[in-house]
N, C-alpha and C positions, 0 to 999 in steps of 0.2 A: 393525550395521544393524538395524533394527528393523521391525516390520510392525503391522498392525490385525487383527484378527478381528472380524468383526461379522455377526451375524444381523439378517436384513434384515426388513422388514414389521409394525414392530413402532411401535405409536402410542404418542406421547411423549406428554407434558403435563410443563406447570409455566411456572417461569418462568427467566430466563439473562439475565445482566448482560452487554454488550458490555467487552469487556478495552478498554486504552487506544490508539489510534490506530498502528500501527505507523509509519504515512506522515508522520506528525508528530513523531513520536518521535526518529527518524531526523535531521529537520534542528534539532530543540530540542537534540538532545545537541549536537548539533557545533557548536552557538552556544555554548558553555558556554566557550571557548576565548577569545573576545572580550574576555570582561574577568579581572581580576585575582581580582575579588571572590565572595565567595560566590552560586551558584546552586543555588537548591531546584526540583523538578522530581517533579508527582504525577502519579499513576496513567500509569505505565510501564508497558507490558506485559512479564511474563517469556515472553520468545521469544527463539530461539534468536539472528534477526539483532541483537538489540535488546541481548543481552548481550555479543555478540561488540563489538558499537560500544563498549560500555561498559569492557570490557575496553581495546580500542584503546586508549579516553583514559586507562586507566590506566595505560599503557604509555610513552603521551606523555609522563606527569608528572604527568596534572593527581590531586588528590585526592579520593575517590572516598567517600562516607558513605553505607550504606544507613539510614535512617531508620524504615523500616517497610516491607509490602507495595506495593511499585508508589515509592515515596518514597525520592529521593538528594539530598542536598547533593554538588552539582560546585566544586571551585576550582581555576581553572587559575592559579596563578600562581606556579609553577615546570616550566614547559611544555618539554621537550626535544626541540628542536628536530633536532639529529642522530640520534635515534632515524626521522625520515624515511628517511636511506639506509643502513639497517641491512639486511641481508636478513630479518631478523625482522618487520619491516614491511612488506617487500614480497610476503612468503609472507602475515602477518593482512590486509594490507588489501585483496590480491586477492581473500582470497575472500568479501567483503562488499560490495555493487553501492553500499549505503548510503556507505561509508564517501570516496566520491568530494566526499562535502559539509565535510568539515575541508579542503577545499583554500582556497576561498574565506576563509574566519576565521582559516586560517594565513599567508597570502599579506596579511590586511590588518595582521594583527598583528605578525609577524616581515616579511614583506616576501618570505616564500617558501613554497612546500605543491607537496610530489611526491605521486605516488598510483601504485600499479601498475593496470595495469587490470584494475578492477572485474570480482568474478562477479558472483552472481545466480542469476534464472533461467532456465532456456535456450528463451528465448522468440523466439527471433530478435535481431537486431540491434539495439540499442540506443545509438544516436550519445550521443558527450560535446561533438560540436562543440560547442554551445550554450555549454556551461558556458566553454570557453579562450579562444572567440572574447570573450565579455563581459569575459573576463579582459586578454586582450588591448586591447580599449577601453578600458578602466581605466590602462591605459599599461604590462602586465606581461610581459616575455618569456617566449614559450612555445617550449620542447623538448620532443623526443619521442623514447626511446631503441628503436629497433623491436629490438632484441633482446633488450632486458629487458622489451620492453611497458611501459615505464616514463614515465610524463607526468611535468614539472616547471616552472612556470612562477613566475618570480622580479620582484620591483620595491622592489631594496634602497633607493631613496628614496622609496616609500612610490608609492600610487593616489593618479588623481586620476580626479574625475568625470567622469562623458561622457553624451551621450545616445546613445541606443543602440535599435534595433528588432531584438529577435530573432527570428532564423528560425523558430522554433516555442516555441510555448508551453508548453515544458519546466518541470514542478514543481519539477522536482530540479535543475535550469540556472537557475531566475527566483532559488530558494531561495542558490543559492551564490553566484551573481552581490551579491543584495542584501546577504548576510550578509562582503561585499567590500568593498560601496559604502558599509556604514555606517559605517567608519574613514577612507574616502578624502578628500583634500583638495576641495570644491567639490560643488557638485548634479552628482546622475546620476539620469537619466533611462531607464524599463525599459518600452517599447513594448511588445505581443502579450506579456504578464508573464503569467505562469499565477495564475487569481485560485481555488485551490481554497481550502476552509473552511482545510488542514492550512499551507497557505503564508500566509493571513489569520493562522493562528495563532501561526509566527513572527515575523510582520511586528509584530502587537500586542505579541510578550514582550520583541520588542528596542527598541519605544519604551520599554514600560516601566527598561528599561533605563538609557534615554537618547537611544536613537535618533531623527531627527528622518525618518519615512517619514509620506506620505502618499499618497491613491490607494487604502485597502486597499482589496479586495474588488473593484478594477477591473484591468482591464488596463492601465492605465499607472501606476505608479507612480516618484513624486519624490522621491529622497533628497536629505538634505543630509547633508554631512559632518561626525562630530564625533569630536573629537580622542580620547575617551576612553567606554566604558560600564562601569555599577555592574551590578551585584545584584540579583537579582531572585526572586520565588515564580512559578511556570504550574504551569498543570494542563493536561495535554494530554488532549484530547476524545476521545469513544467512539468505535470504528472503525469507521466504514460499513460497510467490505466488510465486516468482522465481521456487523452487522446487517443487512446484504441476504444472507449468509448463511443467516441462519436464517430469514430470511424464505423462503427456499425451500426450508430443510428443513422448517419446520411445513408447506408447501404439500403438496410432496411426500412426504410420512411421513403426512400427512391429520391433525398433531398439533394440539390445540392449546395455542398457546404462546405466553406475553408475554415481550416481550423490555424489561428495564425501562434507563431512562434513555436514550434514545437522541438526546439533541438534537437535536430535530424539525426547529427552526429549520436545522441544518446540515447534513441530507440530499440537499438539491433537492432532484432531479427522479428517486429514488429508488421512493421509495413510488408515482410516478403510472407509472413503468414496470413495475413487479410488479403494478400492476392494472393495465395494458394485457393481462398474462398473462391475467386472470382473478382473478387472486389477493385474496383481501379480505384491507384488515387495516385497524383502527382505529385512532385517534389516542385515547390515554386518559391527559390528563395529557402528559407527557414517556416516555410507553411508546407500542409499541407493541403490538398484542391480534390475534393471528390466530387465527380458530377454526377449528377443524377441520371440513377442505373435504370433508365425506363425501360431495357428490354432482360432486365434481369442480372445474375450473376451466376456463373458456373464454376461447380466444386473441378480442380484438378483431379487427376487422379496420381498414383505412386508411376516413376518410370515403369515397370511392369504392368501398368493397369490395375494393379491393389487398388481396393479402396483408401482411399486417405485417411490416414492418423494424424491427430495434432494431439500433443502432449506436453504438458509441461514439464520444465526441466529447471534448475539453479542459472542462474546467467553466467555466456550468455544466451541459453535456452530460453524457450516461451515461458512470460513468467505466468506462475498460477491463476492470479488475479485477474485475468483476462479470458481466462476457457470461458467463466460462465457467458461473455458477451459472443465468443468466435460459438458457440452451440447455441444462443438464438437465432444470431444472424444467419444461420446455416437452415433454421427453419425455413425461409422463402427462399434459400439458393435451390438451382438446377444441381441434384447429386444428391450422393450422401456422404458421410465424413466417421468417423471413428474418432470421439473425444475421449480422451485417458487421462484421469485427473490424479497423479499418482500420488501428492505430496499432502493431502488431506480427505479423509475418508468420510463426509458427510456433505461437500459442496454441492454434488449432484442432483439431491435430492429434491431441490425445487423444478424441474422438472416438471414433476406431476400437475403445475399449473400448465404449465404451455401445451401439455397433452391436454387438460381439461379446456382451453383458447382453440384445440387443433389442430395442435404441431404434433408432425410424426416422429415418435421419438421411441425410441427402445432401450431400456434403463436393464444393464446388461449386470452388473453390480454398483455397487457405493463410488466404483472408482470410474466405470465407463461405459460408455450409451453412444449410440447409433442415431445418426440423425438423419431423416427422409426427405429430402426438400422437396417443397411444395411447388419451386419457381411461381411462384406469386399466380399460380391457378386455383389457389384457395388461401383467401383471405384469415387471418386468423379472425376470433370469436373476441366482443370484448367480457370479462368477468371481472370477478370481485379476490383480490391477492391479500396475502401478508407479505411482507420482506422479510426473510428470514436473517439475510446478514447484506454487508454494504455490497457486495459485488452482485449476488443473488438478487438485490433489491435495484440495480442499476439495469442488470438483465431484462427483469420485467415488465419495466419502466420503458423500454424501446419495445420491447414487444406489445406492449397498450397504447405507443404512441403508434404501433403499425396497424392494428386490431380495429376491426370492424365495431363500431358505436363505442358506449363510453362504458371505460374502465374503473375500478376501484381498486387502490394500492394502499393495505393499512402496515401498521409501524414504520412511518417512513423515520421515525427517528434511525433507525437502521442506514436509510440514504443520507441524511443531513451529518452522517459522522465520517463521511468521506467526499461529500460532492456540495460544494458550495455555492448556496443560492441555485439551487437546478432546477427550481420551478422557473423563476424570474430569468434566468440564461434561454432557458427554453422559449419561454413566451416572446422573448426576444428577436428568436429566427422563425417565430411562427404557430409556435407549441399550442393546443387548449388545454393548458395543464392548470387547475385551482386546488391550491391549499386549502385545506379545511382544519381547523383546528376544534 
């Protein structure tokens, strides 16, 4: 187990590349299963979940090519299909929340895909209805062994289309469902489909393919079925959260700092809620340019004068993954803010370090807290943390880089399964962040 040290107060500059999307990453590999033929696949990030998937598929069979940094050639086409009920399997694939997306591209290919149940991070509750139900529509038997925690659902003469309204708009349910529907016999139809940039980016590599979907970028989309897909080149996109990351540690570290390439076009509604903070930051090119907020930042308030809510919502609303960063960085803003974390009911709860650092914070329930800013007339405190999960642990990470002497951040495995190399990126623009193993 491993921990951070980091001396807090200390102003960055430079500039930091966003690594490649995890949340894309994630359903690009496990389409790689779909066809026979070669699949090339760039800027991958090296993260801990991201290898562990890579692993899995080389465990399945398929063949595995590193190319260069971030770059693999995948070919699945000597796929072992009995390696699903090995206990080998069942021990790797539980502990990857990711790895529940080869059900869907195994069940359309072979006509079966088990999964143990998914970890992750222990954020609360996290339904798979979404994903067996569609599967089920598709015409596929589902079991469930509650002893082994063990899902399996089977359709040895193959899917067929359906239309379909899912009950929520599930990224990782719309993503497995389609990567189902694009082998099936007949159009299927995906009502309330989660339209984020990282499931647009699926949708686009498996036309390339061959796949015949339309609809991207909305909530409904049309597949038709086709018997067979090729080969393909993607490049999977910068990571948001990555980038509204550091957009709140430039804020909060008072750094300033470009974050380059950041595909503006594929942010939303990103950038206009870090300036609801106060936050400036430019558009320069395909970068973004924060300079250093030496006189502060101030919370907006509602047109009526309301206190301000930020809330997450399914894109393309604020996505989840990003409250925990917009409520620390609200700890040194001028105001106060109303965070409403509605789509998982245990994120908030780290928390309780930042009030133990200093931050003014009021934990109203599991779902929402009140944040007091301090406008940088009271320094935070440094202490000693755990990371509870990757977001929570990125959170506290810029609040120790802001915090008065030196900090202690333990499980960082928690951050290394989402954020790549972020001790050495750090020390880069400035950081005193030490790895301790």
């Amino acid at each position: 187990m491993g921990i951070f040290k980091i001396e807090g107060g200390i102003r960055l500059k430079g500039e930091i590349t966003p690594q490649g999307a995890k949340n894309e990453a994630l359903q690009i590999l496990c389409a790689v299963l779909l066809t026979t033929e070669k699949v090339i696949i760039n800027n991958i990030p090296d993260i801990i979940d991201i290898n562990k998937l890579i692993t899995l598929l080389g465990n399945l069979g398929v063949k595995i090519q590193k190319n260069g940094c971030g770059s693999y050639t995948f070919q699945a086409d000597d796929v072992n299909v009995g390696y699903l009920e090995t206990e080998a399997f069942k021990k790797e694939g539980g502990s990857l929340r990711g790895s529940i997306m080869i059900v869907g591209p195994l069940l359309a290919r072979f006509g079966k895909g088990y999964i143990p149940k998914p970890g992750g991070d222990k954020i609360g509750r996290r339904r798979l209805d979404t994903h067996f139900e569609g599967f089920i529509n598709l015409g596929a038997k589902f079991r469930y062994n509650r002893e082994d925690h063990f899902y399996g659902v089977e359709a040895p003469k193959g899917l067929i289309g359906a239309d379909m309204l899912l009950d929520e708009a599930s990224v990782t349910g719309t993503a497995n469902i389609v990567m189902a529907a694009v082998l099936a016999k007949g159009k299927t139809t995906v009502y309330n489909a989660a339209c984020e940039p990282y499931l647009q980016q699926l949708c686009k590599m498996l036309n390339s393919m061959g796949a015949k979907i339309t609809g991207v970028g909305s909530n409904l989309l049309v597949i038709e079925g086709v018997k067979s897909l090729g080969g393909c080149e993607h490049r999977v996109l910068p990571d948001m959260i990555e980038i509204g990351s550091w957009i709140g540690l430039a804020a909060m570290t008072r750094s300033e700092i470009t974050i380059k390439d950041v595909s503006w076009d594929n942010l939303g509604v990103i950038p206009s809620t870090f300036r609801k903070i106060g936050i400036t930051l430019e558009r320069r090119g395909d970068d973004i340019y924060i300079p250093a907020h030496e006189d502060g930042y101030e919370i907006k308030t509602d047109i009526d004068g309301s206190i301000l809510t930020i809330a997450d919502a399914p894109w393309p609303g604020f996505t989840p993954d990003l409250l925990s960063i917009v409520l620390v960085v609200a700890t040194q803003a001028k105001g106060d803010v109303l965070i409403h974390q509605k789509m998982f009911e245990s994120r908030l709860f780290f928390v309780d370090k930042l009030i133990d650092m200093g931050a003014k914070i009021m934990l109203c329930d599991p779902h929402r807290a009140v944040v007091m800013g301090h406008d940088f007339q009271s320094q935070l405190k440094a202490t000693t943390m755990s990371s509870p999960d990757i977001r929570a642990g990125i959170s506290l990470l810029i609040a120790a880089l802001s915090a008065k002497g030196t900090s202690t951040i333990q499980n960082i495995e928690q951050i290394d399964r989402g954020y790549e190399r972020i001790d050495e990126r750090l020390r880069a623009i400035g950081a005193n962040i030490v790895r301790v193993e």
